[in-house]
C-alpha positions in Angstrom: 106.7 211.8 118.6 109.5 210.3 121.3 110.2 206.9 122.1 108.5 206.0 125.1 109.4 207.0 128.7 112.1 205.4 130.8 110.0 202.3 132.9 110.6 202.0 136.8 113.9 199.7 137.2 111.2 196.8 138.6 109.8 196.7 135.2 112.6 196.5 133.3 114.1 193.6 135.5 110.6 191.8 135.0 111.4 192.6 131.2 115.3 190.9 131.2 114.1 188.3 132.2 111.2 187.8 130.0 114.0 188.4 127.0 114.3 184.4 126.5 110.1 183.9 125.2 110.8 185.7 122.1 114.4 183.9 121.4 112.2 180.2 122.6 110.0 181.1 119.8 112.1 182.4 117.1 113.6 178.3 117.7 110.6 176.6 118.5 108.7 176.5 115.6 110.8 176.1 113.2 112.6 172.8 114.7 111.4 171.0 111.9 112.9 172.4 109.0 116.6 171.6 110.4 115.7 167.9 109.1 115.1 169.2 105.5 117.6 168.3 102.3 119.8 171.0 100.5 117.2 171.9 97.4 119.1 171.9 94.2 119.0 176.1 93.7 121.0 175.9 97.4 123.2 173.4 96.0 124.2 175.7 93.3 124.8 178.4 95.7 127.2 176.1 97.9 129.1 174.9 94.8 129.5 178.3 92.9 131.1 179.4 96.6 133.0 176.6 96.7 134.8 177.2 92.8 134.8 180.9 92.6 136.4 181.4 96.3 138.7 178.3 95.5 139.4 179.8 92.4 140.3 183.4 93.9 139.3 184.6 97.1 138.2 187.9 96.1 136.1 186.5 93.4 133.2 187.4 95.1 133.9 191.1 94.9 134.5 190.7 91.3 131.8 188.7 90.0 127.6 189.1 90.1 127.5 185.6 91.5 125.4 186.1 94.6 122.2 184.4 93.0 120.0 185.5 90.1 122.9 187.4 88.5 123.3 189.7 91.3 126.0 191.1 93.4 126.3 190.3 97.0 129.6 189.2 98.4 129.3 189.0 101.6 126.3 186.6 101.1 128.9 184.3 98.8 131.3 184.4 101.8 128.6 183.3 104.2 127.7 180.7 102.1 131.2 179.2 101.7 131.2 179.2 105.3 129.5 175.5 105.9 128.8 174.6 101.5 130.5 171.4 102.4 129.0 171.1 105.5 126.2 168.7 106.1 122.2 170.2 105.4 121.9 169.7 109.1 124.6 172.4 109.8 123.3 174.5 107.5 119.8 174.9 108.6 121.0 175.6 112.2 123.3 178.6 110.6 120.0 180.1 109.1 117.6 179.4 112.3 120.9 181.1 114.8 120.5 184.4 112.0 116.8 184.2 112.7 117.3 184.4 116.6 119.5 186.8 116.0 117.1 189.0 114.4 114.9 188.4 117.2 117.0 189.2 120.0 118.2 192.4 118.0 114.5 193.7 117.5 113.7 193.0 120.8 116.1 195.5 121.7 115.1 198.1 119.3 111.4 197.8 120.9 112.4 197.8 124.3 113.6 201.7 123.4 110.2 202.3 122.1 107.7 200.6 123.8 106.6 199.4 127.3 108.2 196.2 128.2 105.1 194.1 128.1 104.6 195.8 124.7 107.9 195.3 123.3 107.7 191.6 124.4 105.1 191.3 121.9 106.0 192.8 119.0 109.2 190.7 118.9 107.2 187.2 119.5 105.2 188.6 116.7 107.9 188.8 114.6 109.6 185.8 116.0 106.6 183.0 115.3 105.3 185.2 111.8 105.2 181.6 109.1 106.7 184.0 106.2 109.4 183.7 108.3 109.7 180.2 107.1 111.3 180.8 104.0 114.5 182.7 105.2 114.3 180.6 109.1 113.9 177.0 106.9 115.6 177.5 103.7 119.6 177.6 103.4 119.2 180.6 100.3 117.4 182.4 102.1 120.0 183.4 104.7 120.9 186.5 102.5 117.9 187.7 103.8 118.9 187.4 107.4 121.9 188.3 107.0 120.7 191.9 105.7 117.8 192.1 108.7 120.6 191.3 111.3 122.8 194.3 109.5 120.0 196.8 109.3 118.4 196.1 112.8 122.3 196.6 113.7 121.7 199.9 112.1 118.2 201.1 113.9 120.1 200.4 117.1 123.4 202.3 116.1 121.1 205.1 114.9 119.4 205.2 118.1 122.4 205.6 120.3 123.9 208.3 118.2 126.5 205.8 116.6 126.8 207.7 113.0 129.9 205.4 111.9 128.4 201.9 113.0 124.9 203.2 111.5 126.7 204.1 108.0 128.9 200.8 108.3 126.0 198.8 109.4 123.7 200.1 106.6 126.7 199.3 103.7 127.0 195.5 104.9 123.1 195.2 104.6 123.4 196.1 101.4 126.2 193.9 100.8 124.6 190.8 101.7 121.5 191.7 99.6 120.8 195.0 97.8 117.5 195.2 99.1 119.1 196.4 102.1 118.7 199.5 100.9 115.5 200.5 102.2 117.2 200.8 105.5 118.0 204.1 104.0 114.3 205.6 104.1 113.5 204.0 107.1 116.1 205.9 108.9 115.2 209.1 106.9 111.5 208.6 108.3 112.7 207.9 112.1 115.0 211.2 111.4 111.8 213.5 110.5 109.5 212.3 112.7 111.7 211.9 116.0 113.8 215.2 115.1 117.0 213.8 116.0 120.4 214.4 114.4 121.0 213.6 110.7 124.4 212.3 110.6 123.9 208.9 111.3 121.4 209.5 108.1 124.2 210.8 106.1 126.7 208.2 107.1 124.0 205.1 106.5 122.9 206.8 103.2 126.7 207.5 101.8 127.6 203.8 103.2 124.6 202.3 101.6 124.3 204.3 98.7 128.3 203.7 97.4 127.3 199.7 98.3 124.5 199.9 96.2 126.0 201.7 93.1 128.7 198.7 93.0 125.5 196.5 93.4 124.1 198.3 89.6 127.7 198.1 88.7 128.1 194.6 89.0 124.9 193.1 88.9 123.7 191.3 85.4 120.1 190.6 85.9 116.8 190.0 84.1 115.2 192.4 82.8 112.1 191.7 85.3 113.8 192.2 88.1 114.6 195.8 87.1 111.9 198.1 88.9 111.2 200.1 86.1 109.9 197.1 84.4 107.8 195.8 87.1 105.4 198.6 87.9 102.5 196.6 86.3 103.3 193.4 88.9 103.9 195.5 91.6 100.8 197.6 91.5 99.0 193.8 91.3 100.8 191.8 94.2 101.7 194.7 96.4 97.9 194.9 98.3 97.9 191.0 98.9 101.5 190.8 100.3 100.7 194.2 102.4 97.7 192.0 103.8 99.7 189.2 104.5 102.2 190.9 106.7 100.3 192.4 108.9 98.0 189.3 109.1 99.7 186.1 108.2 96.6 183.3 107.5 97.4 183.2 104.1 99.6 183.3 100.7 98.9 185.4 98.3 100.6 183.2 95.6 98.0 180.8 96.6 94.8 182.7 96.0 92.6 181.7 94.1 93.8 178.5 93.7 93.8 176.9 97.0 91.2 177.2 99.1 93.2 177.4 102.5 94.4 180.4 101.0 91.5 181.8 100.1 89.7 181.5 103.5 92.5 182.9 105.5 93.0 185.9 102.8 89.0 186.6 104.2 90.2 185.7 107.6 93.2 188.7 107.4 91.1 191.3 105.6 89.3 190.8 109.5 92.0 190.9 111.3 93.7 193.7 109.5 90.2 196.2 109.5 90.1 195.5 113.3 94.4 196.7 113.0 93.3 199.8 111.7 90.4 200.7 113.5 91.9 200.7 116.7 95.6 201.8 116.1 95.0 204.9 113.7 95.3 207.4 116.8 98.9 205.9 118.1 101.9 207.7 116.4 104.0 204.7 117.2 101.7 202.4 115.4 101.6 204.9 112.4 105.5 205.0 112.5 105.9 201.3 112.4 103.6 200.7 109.1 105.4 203.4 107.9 108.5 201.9 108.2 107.0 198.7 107.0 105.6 200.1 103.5 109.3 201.9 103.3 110.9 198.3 103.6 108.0 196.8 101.1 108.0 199.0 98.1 111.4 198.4 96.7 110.7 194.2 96.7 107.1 195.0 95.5 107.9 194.4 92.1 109.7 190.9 92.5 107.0 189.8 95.1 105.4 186.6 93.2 109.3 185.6 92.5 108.9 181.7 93.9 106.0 183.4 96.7 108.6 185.9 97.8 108.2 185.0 101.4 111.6 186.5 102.2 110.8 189.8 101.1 108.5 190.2 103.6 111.4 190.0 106.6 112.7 193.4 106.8 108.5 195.1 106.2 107.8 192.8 109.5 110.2 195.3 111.6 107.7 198.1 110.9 104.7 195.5 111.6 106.5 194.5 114.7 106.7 198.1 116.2 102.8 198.7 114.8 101.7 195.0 116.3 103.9 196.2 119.8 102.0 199.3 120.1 98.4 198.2 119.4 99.6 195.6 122.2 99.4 197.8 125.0 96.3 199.0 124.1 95.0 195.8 123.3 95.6 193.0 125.8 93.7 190.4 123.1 96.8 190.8 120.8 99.1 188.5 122.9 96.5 186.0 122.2 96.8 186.4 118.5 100.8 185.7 118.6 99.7 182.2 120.4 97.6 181.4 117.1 100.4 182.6 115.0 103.4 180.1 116.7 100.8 177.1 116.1 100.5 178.3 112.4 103.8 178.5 112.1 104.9 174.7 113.6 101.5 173.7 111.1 103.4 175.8 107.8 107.0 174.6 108.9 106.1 171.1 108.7 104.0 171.6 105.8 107.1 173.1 104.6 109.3 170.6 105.3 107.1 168.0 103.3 106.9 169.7 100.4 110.4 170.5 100.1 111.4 166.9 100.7 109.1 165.8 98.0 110.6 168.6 95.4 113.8 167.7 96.1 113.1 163.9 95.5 111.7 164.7 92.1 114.9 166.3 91.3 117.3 163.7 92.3 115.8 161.2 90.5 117.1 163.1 87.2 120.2 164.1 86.1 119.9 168.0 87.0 120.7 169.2 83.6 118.1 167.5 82.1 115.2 168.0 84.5 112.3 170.0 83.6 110.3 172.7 85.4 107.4 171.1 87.6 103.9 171.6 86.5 102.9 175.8 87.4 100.2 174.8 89.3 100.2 176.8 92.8 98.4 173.6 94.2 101.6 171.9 94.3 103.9 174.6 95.2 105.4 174.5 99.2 103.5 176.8 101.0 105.9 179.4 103.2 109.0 178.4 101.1 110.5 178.0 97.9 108.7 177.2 95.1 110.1 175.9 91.5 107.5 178.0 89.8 110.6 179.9 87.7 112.4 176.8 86.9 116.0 175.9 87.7 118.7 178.5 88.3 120.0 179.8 85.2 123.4 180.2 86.8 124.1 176.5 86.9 127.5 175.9 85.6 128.0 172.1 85.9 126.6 169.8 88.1 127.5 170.2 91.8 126.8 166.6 93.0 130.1 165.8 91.2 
């Protein structure tokens, strides 16, 4: 399988210029959730940047303080970046790595798809309401940061780049160690496509020696171990699989909420149809490949507060499968329309909910505020949850 053949220049005039509808939507939709508070666990991330950096700058290198007792310093830096900053500022940091994402992708598909096509798959990926979580919520920018790095790295490997690839692939990692599944993909592209292996090597030696600092470093639960998660993974890895490809639902929600469970019968639909017609197209086959490569490492830490994030990098792979479908499959451009209204519905939803959370906490002194009721019911829907509590890694109280 090769990338697709060069387009007449008219076409790809016609498709620069068409390059702003997936950047209008990667904005658009989530306009909303630039109006929403600082939740306590992004409080704690802001103030922990604030004291360890102040402390020694460096600190970050030397210290599993990038969230849940893991190691990503370059997420720490980014955070420091606007902690003291008003929520405002910080929302529009995350929502600018989103649309950077977007543009990135765009690019990648534009070298493997027909213009019209490529449009697609990136307002697929651009309007997709999991997206909400790492679009709308300030924690979840260690999530974008590692998309931006490792669609940095696709498009280095494409263009023969072996030292941006292998540098590119290391900073994913360094902003969030499940960067590392940029390894595989690229070791998938490399079989299929036949190309040259040492932008392989260089990402895999860049990402692998940022990854063994990463289990150096990192002090973690044992449930987010993968050898201990097998059991979770095997349970919530079909749902969230479902999910990606067709967004009408969240899986944390089933079978409590009956939105939830009508758009999971909705996406088991939408996804049969997916697989009927695409099966024959090796670019389609490529791109879920891709996407199960970027979904299996996070499977096991899925349910962890509706692990909406996780599903960022997987939705490259969808993109490219959604893309190629689309130029068989004129009706799919429809399907992106539904998706941006879902998302402006979820965003808003989103907004709400986290408003209301973050109201319950502030009327209580934080260290003395107990977990909200587990009941999924209440939880916000595309976004954070407090279904594990408070942030273990709360040293003092980062309101004073």
């Amino acid at each position: 399988m090769v990338p697709a053949s060069p387009v007449p220049d008219s076409a790809s005039q016609n498709a620069a210029r068409r390059g702003w509808i997936p950047l209008l939507l990667g904005v658009l939709p989530f306009l909303p959730l630039l109006l929403a508070p600082r939740l306590v666990d992004e409080r704690v991330l802001a103030h922990e940047a604030i004291k360890w950096i102040g402390l020694d700058p460096l600190s970050p290198w030397q210290l599993p303080i990038g969230g849940s007792g893991t190691w990503r310093p370059l997420s720490v830096y980014l955070f420091r970046v606007d902690a003291e900053a008003p929520a405002l500022v910080a929302h529009l940091g995350n929502l600018g790595l989103h649309v950077a994402a977007v543009a990135l992708l765009h690019r990648w598909l534009t070298l493997r798809l027909a213009p019209a096509a490529a449009l697609v798959g990136a307002c697929w990926f651009a309007v997709h309401p999991a997206h909400v979580a790492t679009a709308g919520w300030i924690a979840g920018r260690a999530d974008a940061a590692m998309v931006v790095a490792a669609l940095g790295a696709l498009l280095a490997w494409e263009r023969g780049r072996w030292l941006l690839c292998g540098l590119l692939a290391a900073v994913a990692v360094l902003f969030k160690e499940t960067g590392i599944a940029i390894v595989p993909m690229l070791a998938l592209l490399a079989l299929v496509e036949r190309r040259g292996v040492r932008p392989l090597v260089a990402a895999g030696l860049g990402a692998g020696l940022a990854l063994g600092g990463t289990l150096f470093m990192t002090r973690v639960a044992d449930s987010y171990l993968p050898w201990h998660g097998v059991e979770v993974a095997l349970r919530w890895l079909p749902p969230y699989a479902l999910e990606l490809l067709a967004p009408g639902f969240v899986p944390i929600g089933v079978p409590a909420v009956t939105r939830d469970v009508v758009g999971m019968v909705g996406s088991v639909v939408v996804v049969a149809w997916f697989l009927q017609l695409g099966a024959l197209d090796g670019r389609w086959r490529l791109g879920l490949g891709l996407a199960g490569l970027a979904l299996l490492p996070v499977a096991h830490v899925l349910p962890n507060d509706g692990g909406q994030w996780y599903l960022l990098l997987p939705s490259v792979g969808a993109a490219l499968a959604w893309g190629a479908l689309a130029e068989r499959t004129p009706g799919v451009r429809l399907l992106v329309v539904v998706m941006a209204l879902l998302a402006c519905v979820e965003s808003v939803a989103w907004r709400s909910a986290s408003v209301r959370v973050d109201a319950q906490i502030e009327a209580q002194r934080i260290e003395r505020v107990a977990p909200p009721r587990q009941d999924p019911r209440d939880w916000p829907h595309r976004g954070p949850s407090f279904c594990c509590g408070l942030p273990y890694q709360l040293y003092d109280d980062p309101r004073q």
